[in-house]
C-alpha positions, -999 to +999 in steps of 0.1 A: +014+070+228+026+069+266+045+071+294+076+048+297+096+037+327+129+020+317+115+008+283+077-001+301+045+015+292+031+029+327-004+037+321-024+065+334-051+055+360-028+025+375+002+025+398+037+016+395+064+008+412+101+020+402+133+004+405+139+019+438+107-003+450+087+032+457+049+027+445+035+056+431-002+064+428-030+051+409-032+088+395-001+104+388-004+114+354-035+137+364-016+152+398+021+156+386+029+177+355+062+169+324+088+181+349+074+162+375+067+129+354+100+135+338+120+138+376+103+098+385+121+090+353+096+089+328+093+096+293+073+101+267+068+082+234+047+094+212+030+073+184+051+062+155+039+081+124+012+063+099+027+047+075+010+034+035+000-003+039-002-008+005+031-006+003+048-016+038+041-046+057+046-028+093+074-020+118+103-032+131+108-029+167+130-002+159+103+016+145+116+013+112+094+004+085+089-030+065+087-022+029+071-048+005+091-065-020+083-049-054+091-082-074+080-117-068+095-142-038+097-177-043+088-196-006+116-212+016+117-222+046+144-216+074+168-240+054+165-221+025+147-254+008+115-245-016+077-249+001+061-267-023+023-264-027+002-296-025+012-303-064+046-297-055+048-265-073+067-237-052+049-214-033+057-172-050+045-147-031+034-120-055+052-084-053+037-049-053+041-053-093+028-080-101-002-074-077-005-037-098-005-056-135-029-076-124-051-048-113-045-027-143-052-055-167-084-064-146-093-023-148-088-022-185-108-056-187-138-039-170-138-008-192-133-024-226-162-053-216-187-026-217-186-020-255-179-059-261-214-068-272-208-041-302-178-058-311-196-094-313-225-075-331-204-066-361-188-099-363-223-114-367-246-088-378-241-082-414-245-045-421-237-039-385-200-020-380-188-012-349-187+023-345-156+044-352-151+065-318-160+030-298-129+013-318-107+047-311-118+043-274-112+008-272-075+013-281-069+043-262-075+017-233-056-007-243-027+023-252-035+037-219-031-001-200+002-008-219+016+025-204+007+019-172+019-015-170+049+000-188+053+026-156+048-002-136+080-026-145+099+004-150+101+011-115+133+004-104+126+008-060+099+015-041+101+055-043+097+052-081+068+030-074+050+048-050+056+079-071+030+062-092+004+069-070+010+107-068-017+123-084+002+155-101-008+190-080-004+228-088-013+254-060-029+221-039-051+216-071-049+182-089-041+183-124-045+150-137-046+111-128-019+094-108+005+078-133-010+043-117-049+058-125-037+074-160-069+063-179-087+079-208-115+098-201-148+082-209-177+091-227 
């Protein structure tokens, strides 16, 4: 990240002065070397490490990170009092679950629309039957939704959540869907 003096970023190309009032040149990080650097009192800081914003908000200023809350919050303000939404309804921020259910039913939505207008056919075609492995795949989504929304609420912390994501490996190989992705295959 870069070089600090007594907590403050000193950046290459500029000069600084220390807390002994001596001003240093504009290009001491090209002309002294770590010892050097290090003897003026500087240190190095490198770059906190990346970090999943799906399921962490940030950083402290401690570095540490800001996880996301896995269930719902109800809005309040610094009194602890309800914000209230035009209608007076309270304002809920949605958690990392409820945001996930809602994808999942969404995804399962998608994939069992495609076959819908075979489902309206036989209901008003007479003669017309929807066809058996469309109805077998239609449930297996529906099974394979219920599971995963099943996964989902289980998750008692955010480990056991993110866990989700983790698409199983052998030998840096995947062998099957994340738990969170864990759809049927289709035809």
């Amino acid at each position: 990240m870069a070089w600090k003096y007594n907590n403050l970023i000193i950046r290459a190309g500029k000069s600084w002065t220390n807390s002994d009032g001596a001003t240093h040149p504009k290009n001491w990080a090209s002309v002294w070397d770590d010892e050097s650097k290090a003897a003026q009192g500087l240190v190095w800081e490198d770059d906190p490490a990346p970090f999943d914003n799906r399921f962490y908000w940030g950083r402290q200023a401690d570095g540490t990170l800001i996880p996301r809350s896995l269930d719902d919050v109800n809005e309040v303000d610094e009194d602890g009092n309800p914000v209230l939404d035009i209608d007076g309804v309270q304002l809920v921020t949605k958690g990392l679950k409820s945001n996930a259910i809602e994808l999942v039913k969404r995804q399962a939505g998608d994939k069992i629309a495609v076959t819908d207008w075979m489902v309206v056919k036989a209901s008003e075609v007479s003669g017309y039957s929807l066809p058996t492995d469309v109805a077998i795949a239609r449930a297996a989504i529906r099974t394979a939704s219920n599971n995963i929304e099943a996964a989902i609420t289980a998750a008692s912390d955010l480990a056991e959540f993110m866990a989700l994501y983790d698409v199983p490996m052998v030998d840096d190989m995947p062998t099957g869907n994340a738990p969170i992705n864990n759809w049927p295959d289709e035809a």
